[in-house]
Backbone as numpy.savetxt, mean C-alpha at the origin, in Angstrom:
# Nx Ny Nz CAx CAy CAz Cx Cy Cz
-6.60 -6.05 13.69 -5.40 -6.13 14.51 -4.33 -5.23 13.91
-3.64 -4.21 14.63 -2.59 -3.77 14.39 -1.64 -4.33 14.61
-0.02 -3.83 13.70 1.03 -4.11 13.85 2.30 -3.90 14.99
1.70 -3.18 15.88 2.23 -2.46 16.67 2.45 -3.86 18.50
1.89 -5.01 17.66 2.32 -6.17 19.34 3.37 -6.78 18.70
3.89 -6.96 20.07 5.16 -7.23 19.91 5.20 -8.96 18.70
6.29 -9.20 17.87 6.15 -9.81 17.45 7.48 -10.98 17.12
7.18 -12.69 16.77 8.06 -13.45 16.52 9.05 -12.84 15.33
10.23 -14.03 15.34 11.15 -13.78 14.29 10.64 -15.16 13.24
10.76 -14.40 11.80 9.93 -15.00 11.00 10.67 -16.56 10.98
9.98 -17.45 10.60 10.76 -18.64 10.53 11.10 -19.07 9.38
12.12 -20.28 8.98 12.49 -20.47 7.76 11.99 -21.06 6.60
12.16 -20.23 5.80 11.28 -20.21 4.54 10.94 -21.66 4.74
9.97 -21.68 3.83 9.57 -23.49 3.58 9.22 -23.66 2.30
10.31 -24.70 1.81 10.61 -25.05 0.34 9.50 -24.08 -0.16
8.56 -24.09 -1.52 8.20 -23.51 -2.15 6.67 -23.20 -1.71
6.23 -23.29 -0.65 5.03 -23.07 0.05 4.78 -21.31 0.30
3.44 -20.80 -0.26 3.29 -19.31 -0.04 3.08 -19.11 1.19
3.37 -18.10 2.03 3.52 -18.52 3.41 2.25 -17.13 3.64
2.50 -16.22 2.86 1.35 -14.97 3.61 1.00 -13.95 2.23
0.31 -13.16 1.84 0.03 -12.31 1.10 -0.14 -10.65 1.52
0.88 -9.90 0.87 1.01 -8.62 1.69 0.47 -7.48 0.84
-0.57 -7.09 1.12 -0.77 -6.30 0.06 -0.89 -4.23 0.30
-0.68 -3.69 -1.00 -1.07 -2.05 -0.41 -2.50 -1.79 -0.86
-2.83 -0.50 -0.21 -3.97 -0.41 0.11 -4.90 0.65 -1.35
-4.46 2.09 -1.44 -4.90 3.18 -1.93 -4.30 2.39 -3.09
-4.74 2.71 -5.02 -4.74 2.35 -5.78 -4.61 0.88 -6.20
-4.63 0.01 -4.86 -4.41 -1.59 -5.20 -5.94 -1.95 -5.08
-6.07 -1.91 -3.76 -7.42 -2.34 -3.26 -8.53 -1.31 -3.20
-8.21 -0.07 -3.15 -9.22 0.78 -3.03 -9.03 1.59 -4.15
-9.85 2.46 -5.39 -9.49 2.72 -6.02 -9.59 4.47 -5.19
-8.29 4.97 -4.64 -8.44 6.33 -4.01 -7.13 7.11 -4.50
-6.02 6.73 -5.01 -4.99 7.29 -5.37 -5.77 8.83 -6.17
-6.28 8.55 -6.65 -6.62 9.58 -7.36 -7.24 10.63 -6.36
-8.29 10.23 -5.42 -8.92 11.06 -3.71 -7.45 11.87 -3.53
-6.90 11.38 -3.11 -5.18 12.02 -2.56 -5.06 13.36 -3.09
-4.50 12.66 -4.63 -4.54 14.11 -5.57 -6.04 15.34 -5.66
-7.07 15.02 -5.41 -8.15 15.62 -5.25 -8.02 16.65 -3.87
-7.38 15.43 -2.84 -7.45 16.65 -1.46 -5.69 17.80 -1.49
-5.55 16.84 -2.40 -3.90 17.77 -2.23 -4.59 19.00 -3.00
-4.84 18.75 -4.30 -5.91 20.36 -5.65 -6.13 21.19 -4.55
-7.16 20.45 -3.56 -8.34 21.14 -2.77 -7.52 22.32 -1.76
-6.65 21.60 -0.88 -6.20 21.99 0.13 -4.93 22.94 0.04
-4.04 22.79 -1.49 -3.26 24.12 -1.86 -4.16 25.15 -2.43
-4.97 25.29 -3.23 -6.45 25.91 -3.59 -6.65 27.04 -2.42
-7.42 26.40 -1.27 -7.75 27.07 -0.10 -5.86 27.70 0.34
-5.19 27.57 0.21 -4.04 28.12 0.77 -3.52 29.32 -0.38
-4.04 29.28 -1.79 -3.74 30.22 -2.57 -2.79 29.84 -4.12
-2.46 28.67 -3.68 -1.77 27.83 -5.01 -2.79 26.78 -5.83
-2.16 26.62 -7.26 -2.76 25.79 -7.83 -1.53 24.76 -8.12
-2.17 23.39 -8.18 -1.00 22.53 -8.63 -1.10 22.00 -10.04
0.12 22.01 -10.52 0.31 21.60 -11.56 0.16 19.86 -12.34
-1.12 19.63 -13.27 -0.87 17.89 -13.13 -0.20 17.43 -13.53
1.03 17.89 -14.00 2.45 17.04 -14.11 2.59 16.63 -12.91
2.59 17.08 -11.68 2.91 16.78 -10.56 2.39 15.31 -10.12
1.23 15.28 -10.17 0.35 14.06 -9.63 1.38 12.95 -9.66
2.27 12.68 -11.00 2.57 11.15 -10.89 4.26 10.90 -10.20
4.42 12.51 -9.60 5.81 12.69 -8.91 5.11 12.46 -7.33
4.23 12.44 -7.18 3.65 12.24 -5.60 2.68 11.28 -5.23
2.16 10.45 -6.25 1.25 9.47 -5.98 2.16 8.64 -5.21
1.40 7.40 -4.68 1.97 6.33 -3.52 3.29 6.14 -2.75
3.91 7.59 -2.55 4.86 8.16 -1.52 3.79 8.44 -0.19
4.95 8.40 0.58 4.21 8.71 2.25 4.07 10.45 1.96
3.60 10.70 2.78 2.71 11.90 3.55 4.45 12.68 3.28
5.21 12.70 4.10 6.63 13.43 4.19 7.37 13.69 2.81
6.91 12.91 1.53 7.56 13.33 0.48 6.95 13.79 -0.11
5.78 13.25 -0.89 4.82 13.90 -1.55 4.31 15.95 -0.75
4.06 15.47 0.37 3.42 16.71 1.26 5.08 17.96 0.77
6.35 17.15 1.21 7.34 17.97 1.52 7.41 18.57 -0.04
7.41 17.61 -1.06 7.22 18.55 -2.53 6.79 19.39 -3.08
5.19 18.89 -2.81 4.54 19.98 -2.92 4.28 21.64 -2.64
5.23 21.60 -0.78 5.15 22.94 -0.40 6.57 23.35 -1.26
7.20 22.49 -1.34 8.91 23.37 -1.78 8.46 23.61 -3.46
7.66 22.93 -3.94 7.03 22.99 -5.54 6.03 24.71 -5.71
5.47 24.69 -4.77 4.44 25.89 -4.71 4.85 27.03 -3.60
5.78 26.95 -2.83 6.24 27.89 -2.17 5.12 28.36 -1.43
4.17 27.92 -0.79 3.00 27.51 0.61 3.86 27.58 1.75
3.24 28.54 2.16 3.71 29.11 3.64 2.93 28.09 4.86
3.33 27.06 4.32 2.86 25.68 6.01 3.51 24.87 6.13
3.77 24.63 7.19 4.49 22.98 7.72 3.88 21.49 7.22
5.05 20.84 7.06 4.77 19.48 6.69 3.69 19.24 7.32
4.41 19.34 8.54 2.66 18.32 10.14 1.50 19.29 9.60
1.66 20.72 9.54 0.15 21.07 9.60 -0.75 20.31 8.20
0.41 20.56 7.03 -0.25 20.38 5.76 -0.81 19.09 5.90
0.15 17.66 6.77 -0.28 16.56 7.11 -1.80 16.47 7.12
-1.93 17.17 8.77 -3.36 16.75 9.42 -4.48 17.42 8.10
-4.44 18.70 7.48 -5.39 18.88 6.72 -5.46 17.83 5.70
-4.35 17.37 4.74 -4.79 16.53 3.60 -5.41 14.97 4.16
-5.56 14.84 5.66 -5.82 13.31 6.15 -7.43 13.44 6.37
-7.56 14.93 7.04 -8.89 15.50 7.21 -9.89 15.13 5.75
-9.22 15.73 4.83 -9.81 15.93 3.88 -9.99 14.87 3.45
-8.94 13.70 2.85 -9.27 12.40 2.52 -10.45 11.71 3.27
-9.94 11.73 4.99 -11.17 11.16 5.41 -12.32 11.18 5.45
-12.86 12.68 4.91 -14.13 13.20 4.43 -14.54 12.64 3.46
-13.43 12.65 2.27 -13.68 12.10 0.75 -14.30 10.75 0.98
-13.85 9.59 1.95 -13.89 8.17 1.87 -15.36 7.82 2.99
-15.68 9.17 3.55 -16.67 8.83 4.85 -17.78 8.12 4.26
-18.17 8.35 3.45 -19.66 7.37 3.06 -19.33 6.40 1.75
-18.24 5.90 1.02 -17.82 5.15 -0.07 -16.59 5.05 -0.46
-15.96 3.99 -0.38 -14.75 3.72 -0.47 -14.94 2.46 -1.96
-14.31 3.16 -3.18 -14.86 2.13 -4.81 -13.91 1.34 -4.23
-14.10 0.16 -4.42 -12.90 -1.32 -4.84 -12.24 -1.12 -5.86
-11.12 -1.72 -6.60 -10.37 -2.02 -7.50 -11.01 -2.93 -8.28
-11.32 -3.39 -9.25 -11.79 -4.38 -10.20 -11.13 -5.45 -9.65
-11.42 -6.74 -9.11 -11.15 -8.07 -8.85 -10.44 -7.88 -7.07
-10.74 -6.73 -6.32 -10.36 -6.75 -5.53 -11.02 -7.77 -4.36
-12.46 -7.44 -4.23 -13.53 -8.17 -3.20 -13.06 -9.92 -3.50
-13.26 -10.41 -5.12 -13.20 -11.78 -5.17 -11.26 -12.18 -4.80
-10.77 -11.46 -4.83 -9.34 -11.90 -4.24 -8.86 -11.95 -2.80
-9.63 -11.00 -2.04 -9.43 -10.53 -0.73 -10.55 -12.55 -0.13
-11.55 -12.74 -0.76 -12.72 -13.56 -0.40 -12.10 -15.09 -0.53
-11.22 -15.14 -1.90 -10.22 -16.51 -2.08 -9.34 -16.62 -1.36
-8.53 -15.33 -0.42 -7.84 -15.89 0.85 -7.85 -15.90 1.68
-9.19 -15.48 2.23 -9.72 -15.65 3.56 -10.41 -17.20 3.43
-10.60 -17.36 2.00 -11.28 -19.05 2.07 -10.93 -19.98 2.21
-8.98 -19.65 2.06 -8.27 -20.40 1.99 -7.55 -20.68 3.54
-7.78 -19.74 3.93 -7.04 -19.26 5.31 -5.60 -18.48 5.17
-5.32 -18.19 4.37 -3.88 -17.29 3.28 -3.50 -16.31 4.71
-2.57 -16.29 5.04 -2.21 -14.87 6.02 -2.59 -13.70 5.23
-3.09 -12.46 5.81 -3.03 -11.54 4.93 -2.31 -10.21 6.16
-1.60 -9.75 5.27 -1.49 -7.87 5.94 -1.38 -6.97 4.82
-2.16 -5.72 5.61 -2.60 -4.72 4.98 -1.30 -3.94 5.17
-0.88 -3.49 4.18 1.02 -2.83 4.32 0.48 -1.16 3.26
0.11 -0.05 4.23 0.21 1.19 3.44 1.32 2.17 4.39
1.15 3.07 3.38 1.94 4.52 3.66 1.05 5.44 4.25
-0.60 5.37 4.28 -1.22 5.93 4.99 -1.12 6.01 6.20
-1.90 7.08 7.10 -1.98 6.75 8.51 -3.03 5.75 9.14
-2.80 5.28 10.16 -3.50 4.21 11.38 -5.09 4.88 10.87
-5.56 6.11 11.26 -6.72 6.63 11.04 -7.40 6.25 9.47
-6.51 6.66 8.65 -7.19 6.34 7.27 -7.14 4.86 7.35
-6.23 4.17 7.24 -6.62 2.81 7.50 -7.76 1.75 7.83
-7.71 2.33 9.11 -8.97 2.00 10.16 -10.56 2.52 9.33
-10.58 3.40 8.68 -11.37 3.71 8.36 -11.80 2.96 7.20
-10.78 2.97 5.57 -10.69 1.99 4.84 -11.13 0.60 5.05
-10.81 -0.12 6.09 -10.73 -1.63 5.96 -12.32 -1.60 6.56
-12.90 -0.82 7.40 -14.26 -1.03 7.42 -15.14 -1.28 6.20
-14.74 -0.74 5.08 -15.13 -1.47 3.91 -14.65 -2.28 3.30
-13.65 -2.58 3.58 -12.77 -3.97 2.99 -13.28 -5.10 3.52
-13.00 -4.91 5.12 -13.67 -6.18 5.74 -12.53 -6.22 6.57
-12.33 -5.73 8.12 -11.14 -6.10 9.11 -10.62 -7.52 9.05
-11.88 -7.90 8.90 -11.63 -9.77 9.40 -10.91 -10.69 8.22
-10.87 -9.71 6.93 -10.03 -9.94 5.70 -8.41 -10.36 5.95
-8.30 -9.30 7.03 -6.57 -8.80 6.94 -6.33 -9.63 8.69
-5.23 -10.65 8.43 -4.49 -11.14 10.05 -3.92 -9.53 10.57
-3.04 -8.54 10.09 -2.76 -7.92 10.35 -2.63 -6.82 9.46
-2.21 -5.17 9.71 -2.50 -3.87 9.27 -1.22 -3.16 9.73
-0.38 -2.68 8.40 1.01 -1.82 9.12 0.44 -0.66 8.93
0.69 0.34 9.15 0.57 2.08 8.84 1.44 2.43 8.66
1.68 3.59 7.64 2.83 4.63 7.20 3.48 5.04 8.88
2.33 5.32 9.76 2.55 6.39 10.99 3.42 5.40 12.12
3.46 4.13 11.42 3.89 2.92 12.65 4.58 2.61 12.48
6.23 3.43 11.29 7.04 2.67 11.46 8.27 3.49 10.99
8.96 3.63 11.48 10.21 4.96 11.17 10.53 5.44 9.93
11.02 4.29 9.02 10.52 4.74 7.91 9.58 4.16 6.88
8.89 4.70 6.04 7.46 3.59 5.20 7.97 3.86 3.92
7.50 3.86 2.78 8.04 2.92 1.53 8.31 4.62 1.20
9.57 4.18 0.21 9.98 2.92 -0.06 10.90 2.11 0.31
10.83 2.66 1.96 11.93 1.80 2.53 11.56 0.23 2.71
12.18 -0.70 3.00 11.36 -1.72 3.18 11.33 -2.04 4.79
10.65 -1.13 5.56 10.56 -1.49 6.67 8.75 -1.74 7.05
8.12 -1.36 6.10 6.79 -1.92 6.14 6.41 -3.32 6.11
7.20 -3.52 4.95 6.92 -5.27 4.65 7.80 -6.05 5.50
8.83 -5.54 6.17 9.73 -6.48 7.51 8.70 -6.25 8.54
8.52 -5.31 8.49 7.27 -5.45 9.60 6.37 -6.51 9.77
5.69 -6.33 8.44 4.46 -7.24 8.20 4.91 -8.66 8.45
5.89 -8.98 7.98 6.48 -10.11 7.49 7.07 -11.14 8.88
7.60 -10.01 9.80 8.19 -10.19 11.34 6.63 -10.60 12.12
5.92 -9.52 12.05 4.49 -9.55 12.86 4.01 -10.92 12.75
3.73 -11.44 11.23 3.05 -12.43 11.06 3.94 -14.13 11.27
5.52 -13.87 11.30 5.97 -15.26 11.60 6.87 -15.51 10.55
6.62 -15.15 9.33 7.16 -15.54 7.97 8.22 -14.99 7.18
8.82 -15.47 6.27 9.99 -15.11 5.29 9.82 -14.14 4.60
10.04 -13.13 4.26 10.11 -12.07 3.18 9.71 -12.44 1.58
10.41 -13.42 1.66 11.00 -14.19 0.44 9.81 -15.35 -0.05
8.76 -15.64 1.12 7.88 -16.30 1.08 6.39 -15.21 1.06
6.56 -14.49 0.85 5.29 -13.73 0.98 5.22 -13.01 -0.59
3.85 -12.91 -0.94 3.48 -12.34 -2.17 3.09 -10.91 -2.21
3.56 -9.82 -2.51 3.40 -8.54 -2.38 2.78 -7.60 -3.58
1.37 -6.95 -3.01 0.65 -6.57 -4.71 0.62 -5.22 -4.24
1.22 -4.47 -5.10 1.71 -2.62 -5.31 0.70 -2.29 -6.80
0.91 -1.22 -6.11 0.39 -0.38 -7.51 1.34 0.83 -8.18
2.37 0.98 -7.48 3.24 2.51 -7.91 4.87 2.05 -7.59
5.58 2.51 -8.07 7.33 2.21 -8.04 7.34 2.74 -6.75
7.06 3.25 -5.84 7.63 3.26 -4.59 7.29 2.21 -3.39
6.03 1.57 -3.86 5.47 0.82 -3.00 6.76 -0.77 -3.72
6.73 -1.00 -4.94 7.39 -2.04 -5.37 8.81 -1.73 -4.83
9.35 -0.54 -4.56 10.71 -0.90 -4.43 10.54 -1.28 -2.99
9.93 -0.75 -1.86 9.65 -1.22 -0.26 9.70 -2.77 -0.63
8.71 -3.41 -1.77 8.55 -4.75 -1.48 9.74 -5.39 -1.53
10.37 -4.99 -2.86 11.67 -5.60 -3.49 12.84 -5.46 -2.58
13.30 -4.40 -2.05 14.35 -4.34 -0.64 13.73 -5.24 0.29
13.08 -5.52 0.70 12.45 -6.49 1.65 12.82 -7.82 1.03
12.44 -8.14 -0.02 13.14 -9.30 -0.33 11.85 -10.14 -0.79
10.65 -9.48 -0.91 10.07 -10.17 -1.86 9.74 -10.15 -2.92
8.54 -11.20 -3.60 8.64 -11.04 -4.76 7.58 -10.44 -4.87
6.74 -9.73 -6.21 5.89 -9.03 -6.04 5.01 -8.71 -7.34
3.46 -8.44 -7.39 2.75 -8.29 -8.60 2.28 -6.85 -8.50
3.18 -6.07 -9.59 2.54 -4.78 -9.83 1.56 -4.96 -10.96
0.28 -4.01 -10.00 -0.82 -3.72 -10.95 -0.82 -1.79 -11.06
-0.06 -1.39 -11.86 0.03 -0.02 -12.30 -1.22 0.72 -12.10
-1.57 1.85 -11.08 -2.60 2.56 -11.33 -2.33 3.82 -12.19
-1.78 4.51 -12.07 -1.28 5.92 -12.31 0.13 5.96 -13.31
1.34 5.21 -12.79 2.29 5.14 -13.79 1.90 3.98 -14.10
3.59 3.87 -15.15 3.98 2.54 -15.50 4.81 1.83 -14.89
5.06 0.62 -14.66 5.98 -0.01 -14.08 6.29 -0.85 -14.75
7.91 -1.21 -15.10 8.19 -1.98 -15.93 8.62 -3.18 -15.34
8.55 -4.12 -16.25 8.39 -6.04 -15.67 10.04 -5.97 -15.22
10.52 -6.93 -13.93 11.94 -7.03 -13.81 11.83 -8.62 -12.81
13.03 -8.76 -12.94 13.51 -10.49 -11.88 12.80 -10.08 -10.63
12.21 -10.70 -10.39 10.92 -10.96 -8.98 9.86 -10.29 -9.18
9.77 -9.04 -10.14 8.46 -8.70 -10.43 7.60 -8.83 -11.64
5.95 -9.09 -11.30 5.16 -9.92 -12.00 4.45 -8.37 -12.87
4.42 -7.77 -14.05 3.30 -6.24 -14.07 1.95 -7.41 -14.62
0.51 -7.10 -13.80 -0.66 -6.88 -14.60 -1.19 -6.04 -14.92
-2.01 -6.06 -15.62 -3.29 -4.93 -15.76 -4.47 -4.70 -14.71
-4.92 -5.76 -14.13 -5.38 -5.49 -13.25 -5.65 -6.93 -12.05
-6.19 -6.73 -10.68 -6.27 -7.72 -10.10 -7.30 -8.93 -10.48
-7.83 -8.58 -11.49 -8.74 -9.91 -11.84 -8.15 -10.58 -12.63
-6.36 -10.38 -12.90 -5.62 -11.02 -13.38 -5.01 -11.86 -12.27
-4.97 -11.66 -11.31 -4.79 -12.57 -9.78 -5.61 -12.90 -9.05
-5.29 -14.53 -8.88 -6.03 -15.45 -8.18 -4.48 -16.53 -7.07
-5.07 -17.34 -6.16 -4.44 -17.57 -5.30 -3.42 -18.76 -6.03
-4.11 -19.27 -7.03 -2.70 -20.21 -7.60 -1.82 -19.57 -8.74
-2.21 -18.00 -8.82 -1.25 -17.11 -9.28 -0.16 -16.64 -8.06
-0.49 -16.37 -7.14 0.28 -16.20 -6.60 1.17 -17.29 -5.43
0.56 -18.19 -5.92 1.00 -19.40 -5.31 2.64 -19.39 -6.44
2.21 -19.64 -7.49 3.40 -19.89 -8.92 4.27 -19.01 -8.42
4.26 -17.88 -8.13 5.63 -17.14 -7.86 6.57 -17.10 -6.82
5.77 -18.30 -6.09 6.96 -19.09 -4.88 7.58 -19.79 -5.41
6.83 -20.42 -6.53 7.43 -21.83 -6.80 8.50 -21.60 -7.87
8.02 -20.98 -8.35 8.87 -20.06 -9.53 10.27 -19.64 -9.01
10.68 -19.56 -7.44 11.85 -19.20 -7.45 12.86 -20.19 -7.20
11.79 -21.35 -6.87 13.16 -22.36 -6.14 13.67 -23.10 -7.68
C-alpha cells in the first residue's frame, strides 16, 4: 500500500502505548547505502569525472536533489539534476535486480512486528520505483504502509515523510518509533516529533534527548522499542 490515499488525522497520543513503527529503508533495512555510492562512481565515470571518497559521507541518506545537486556543482558535469536523477535510479535498480543483502537483525525485527500486529511504514528518500522494488524482498505484507522521497514535497530531512506516515496511518508522531541510519534521516524523524533509534551505517551519530544510537538492529526488539514510549511519559 502506498501513501498517496487520502488519509485520517492522527489521534491522541495514548498514555504510554507504542502506537506504530516507522522505519528507513537503504542502510537500515537493506544494506545498499553503499549501492548508491557505487552507481553515483559508476555514472560520473561514464560522464568523464571521478569522485572523490571524502565525498561519500557528505551525500549518503540525502534525497536524490542534494546529494545528485552536489555532486554535479562538486565535479562540474555538464547534466541536469532530473537527467542525472533517472540514470543513478536506473543504475541502482540494476544493482538490486537479482539481491537485495538485509541488515543484520533486520528479517527477525520486521517478523516480531508483523507477529505482533505493530503498524509498520516504510519512510525513504528513495523513489516509489526503487521502493517497490526493495520491499519485494522485504516482504510488502511487512509494511501497513510505504512513503517515497518522490511523494512528498519535501523528504528528509524535512519532516514531512514521517507526518506523512504518521497522518496515513492514524497516529501521534510522538507515539511512533523511528529507526534511521544517517543524520539526515534522524533529523526528518526528530522535527516530526519523534523519538528515534539510530543505527549508524556510514557516519556517526551522536546519542541526544529522544535519540537511542545502536550498533546494530539485533540490538532492537519490540519491547525495546516499546521502552522508549514509556520512557517519555
Amino acid at each position: 500500500m502506498t501513501s498517496t490515499v487520502p488519509a485520517p488525522l492522527p489521534r491522541a497520543a495514548d498514555g504510554s502505548q507504542l502506537q506504530a513503527v516507522l522505519l528507513d529503508m537503504d542502510g537500515t533495512l537493506v544494506d545498499t547505502e553503499g549501492f548508491w555510492w557505487e552507481a553515483e562512481v559508476a555514472v560520473f565515470a561514464e560522464l568523464g569525472h571521478r569522485l572523490d571518497e571524502s565525498w561519500k559521507d557528505i551525500v549518503v541518506g540525502g534525497p536524490m536533489s542534494r546529494s545528485g545537486g552536489y555532486l554535479i556543482e562538486a565535479t562540474g558535469a555538464s547534466i541536469s539534476l532530473a537527467e542525472l536523477s533517472v540514470l543513478l535510479n536506473e543504475r541502482f535498480e540494476a544493482r538490486i535486480a537479482d539481491h537485495v543483502p538485509l541488515m543484520p537483525g533486520a528479517e527477525r525485527l520486521l517478523a516480531e512486528l508483523a507477529r505482533h500486529n505493530v503498524p509498520t511504514a516504510l519512510v525513504s528518500a528513495s523513489h516509489r520505483a526503487v521502493i517497490d522494488r526493495v520491499m519485494r524482498s522485504l516482504g510488502p505484507d511487512r509494511f501497513t504502509i510505504s512513503v517515497a522521497g518522490d511523494e512528498v514535497p519535501r523528504t528528509k530531512p524535512h519532516p514531512d515523510p514521517y507526518l506523512l506516515a504518521a497522518r496515513t496511518l492514524g497516529v501521534h508522531p510522538s507515539r511512533c518509533a523511528v529507526i534511521e541510519d544517517t543524520v539526515t534521516g534522524v533529523a526528518a524523524a526528530e522535527a516530526a516529533g519523534c523519538p528515534v533509534v539510530a543505527v549508524p551505517s556510514v557516519a556517526a551519530i551522536a546519542p541526544a534527548p529522544g535519540r537511542t544510537v545502536v550498533s546494530s538492529l539485533e540490538d532492537v526488539d519490540l519491547a525495546f522499542l516499546r521502552s522508549l514510549i514509556t520512557g517519555l511519559n
